[in-house]
N, C-alpha and C positions, 0 to 999 in steps of 0.2 A: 629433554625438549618439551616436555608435558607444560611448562610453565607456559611457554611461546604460545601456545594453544589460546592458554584462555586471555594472555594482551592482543594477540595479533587477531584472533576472531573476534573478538569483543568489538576493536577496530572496523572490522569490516560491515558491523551493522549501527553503527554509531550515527551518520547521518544518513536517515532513509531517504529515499529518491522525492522528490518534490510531487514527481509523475512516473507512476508505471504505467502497466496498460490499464485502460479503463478507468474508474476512479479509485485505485490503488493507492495507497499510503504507505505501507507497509508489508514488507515480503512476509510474515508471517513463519519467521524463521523459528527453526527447533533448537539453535544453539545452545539456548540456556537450560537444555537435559542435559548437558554434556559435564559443566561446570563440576569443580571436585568440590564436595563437601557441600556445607549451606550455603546459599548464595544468595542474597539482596541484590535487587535492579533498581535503578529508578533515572528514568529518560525522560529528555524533553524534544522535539526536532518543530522546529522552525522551515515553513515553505513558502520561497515569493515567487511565482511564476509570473511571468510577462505575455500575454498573447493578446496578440492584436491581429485585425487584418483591414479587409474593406469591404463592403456590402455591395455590390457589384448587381445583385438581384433588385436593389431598390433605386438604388441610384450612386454615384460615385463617392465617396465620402470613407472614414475612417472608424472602426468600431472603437477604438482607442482600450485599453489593458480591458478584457473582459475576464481575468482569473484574478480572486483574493485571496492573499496571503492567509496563513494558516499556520495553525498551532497545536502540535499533537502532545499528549502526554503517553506515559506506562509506566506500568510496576509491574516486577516479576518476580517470582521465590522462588529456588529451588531446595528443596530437604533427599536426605538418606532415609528410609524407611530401615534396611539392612544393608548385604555387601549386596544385594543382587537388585533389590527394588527401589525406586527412589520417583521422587514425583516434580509436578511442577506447575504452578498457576501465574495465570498471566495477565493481565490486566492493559486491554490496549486499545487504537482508535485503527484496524486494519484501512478501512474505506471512507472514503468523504468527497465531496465536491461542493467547489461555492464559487459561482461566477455570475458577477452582474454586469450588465453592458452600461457604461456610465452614462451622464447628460451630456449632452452635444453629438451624441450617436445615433442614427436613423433607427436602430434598435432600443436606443435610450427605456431602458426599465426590465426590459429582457433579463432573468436570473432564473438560475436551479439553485439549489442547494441540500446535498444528502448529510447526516448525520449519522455515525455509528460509532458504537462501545460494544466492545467485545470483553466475555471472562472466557478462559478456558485453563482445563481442568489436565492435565498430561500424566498419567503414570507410564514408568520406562523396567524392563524388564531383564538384565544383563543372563545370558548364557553361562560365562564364562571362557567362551573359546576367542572371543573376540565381539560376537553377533548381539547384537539387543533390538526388541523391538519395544516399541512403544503405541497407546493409543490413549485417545480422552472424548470428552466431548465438549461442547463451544454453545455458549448463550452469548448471542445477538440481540442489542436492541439499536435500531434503524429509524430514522425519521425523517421527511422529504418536504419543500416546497418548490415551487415553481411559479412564473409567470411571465405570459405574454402580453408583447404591447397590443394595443388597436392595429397597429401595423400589422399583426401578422396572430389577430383573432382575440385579443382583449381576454386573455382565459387566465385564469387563477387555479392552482392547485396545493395543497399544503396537508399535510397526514396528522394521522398519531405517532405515538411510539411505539413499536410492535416490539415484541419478543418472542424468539425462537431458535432452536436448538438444529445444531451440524457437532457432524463429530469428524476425527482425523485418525487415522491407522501409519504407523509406519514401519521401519528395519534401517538398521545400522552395521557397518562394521567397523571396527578398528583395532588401528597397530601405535599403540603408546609407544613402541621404542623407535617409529620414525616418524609421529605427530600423526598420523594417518586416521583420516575419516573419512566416509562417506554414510551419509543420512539420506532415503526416501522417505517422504512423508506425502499421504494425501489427504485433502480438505474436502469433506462432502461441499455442496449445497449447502444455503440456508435459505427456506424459502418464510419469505413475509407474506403476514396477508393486512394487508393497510384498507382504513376506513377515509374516505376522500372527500374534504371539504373544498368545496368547487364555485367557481364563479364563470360565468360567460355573460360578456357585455358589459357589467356591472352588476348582474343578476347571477343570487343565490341557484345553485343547479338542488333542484328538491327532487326527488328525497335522496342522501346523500350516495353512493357509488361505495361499494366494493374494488379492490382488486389486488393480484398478490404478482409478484417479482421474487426472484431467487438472488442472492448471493452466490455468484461462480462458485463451482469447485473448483479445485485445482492441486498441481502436483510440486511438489519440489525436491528438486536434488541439488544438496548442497554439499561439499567437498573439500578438504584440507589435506596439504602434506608438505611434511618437512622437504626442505630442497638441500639445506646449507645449515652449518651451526647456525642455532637462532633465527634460521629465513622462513616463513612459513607461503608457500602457493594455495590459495584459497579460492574458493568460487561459488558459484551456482547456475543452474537451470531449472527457470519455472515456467508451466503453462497452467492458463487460465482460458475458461470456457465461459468468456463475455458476452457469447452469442445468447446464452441465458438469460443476463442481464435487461428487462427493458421494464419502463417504465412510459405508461399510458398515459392518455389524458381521458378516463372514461364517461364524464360528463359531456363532451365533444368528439362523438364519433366519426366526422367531417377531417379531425386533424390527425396526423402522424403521428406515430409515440414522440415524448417529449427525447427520450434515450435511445438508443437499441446501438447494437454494434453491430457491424457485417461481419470480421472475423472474430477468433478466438487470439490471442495474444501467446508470444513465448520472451522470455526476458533472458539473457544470459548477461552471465558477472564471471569476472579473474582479476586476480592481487594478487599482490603480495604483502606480506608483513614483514617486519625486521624489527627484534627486539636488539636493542643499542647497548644495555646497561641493565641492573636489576633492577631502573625506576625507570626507565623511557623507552618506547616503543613507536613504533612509525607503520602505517600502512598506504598505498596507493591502488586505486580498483579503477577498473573499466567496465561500464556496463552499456547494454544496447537490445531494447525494447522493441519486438517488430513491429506493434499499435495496432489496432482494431479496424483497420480497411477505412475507403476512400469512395463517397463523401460519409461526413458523419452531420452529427446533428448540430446546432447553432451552443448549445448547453456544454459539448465537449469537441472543440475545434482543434483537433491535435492528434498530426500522424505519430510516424515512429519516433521514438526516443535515443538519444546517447549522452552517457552520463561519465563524466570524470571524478573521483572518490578520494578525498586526502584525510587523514585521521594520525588522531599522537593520543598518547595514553601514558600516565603518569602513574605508578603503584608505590605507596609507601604503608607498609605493617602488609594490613587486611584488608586497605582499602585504593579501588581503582577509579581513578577519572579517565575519562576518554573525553575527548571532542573531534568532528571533523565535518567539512562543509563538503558539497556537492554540487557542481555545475552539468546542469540538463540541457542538450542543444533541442530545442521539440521542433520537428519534423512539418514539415506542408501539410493542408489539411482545406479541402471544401465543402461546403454545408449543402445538406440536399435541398432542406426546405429554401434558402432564399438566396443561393449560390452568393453565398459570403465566398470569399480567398481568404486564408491565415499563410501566412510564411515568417521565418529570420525572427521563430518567440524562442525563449531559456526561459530556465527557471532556476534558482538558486536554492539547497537545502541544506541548514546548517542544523547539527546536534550535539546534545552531552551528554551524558551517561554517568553515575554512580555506582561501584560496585562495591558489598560489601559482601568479607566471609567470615563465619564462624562454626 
């Protein structure tokens, strides 16, 4: 059943969620330590979310789709050092945000937008009884703007690109002869320290602001076990400590942070896989996000999450394709500063994946 392992997990992270908690992209999953021998990645995931609502603090009227679609990339290697060590780099976009409130909106000009790339570095450490742990560390580069209309303070902010370093510890156990895994992995912090070029009114803010924001840590426990010939049950549980997350507007002390969360977030995931044949494979997942507390900011207008998972995966030699889309129901959601309503948004997340071994 070892083979079922790596189509049906594979599957399972094939299309990342459009939305997790906070401005998640990517669960930041350690599966690809697990892969046997070398292994080549190469992903693409596609996100279009839908959120709208009504500005209800200004006047009656409709924000019309305030979230943009989005385009993530990665690459991932994994190598054998020997039978017991083996490593693995990863090349990805975990976090981002990009939403502008269109023309014909009482908010009309309103947008945040974060950017991030992630490397990180993972050596894994096998026992031999079953146990392995693993640890690395993670370079971050992060980049932000923002801006408000005259409505609601005419303020501009927009950064550098920062770089800096988090690392991840984890432990695993497993049972090859019934597909069986269980991986804990945790994610420090990453904190930035961003240099802030600022406008208010239409006026330069002299001389420019300091300020710094962390990247959550966070925990994950992901899970696999054979159930049936060829069936694999898979899942996870992640929390994330968002309350970290905020980003200021330090030129205008007058205003709110532009971000911040009330809670911390937890995301659970379950599937199934079904390998069909020695070239086609099938997976189905459910997942459900509890979101960062009520109200939020105008920049991220989105309670809790539920996401529905379909994935197919084609293996012929050495080489794996996967594809599979993702439907997000996103949850109610009101705005502190200008008591906007959001209700009845999705988001749709479609991906593909390349796998090669040698």
């Amino acid at each position: 059943m070892r083979n079922t392992i790596a189509a049906a997990g594979l599957l399972a992270m094939t299309a990342a969620p459009a939305f997790a908690g906070g401005i998640e992209r990517n669960p930041q999953s350690m599966a690809i330590l697990f892969e046997q021998g070398n292994y080549l990645e190469l992903g693409a995931t596609l996100g279009r979310p839908r959120v709208s609502g009504t500005n209800a603090g200004l006047a009656p009227g409709g924000t019309g789709n305030v979230a943009r679609r989005f385009v993530n990339g990665s690459l991932a290697f994994k190598g054998d050092i020997n039978e017991q060590l083996s490593y693995a780099i990863i090349l990805d976009q975990p976090f981002g945000a990009d939403s502008l409130y269109p023309a014909g909106s009482l908010l009309s000009g309103l947008s945040g937008k974060v950017d991030n790339t992630m490397l990180t570095g993972v050596l894994r450490y096998q026992f031999g009884n079953g146990f392995s742990v693993h640890g690395g560390i993670r370079s971050s580069w992060t980049s932000g703007a923002a801006s408000l209309p005259a409505a609601i303070g005419a303020y501009t902010l927009s950064t550098n690109t920062d770089q800096a370093w988090g690392y991840l510890l984890g432990v695993a156990y497993e049972m090859p002869e019934i597909a069986m895994r269980v991986a804990l992995t945790y994610n420090s912090s990453i904190k930035h320290s961003f240099t802030a070029t600022e406008t208010l009114g239409g006026a330069a803010v002299a001389p420019q602001n300091r300020f710094t924001t962390k990247l959550p840590e966070s925990v994950n426990l992901e899970f696999q076990t054979g159930i049936a010939e060829d069936t694999l049950l898979f899942g996870s549980v992640r929390w994330v400590k968002w309350r970290d997350f905020v980003i200021p507007a330090p030129g205008n002390p007058g205003l709110a942070s532009l971000v911040e969360y009330q809670k911390n977030s937890m995301t659970y995931t379950l599937g199934v896989g079904r390998r069909f044949n020695e070239n086609w494979s099938g997976s189905v997942s459910i997942s459900h996000d509890t979101g960062n507390g009520n109200p939020t900011t105008n920049l991220g207008p989105i309670g809790k999450r539920t996401s529905l998972g379909l994935g197919a995966s084609y293996t012929v030699d050495n080489v794996t394709i996967s594809g599979g889309v993702q439907y997000t129901r996103l949850g109610s959601a009101n705005t502190a500063n200008i008591n906007s309503q959001f209700s009845g948004n999705s988001a749709i997340g479609a991906g593909v994946r390349v796998g090669f071994r040698f």
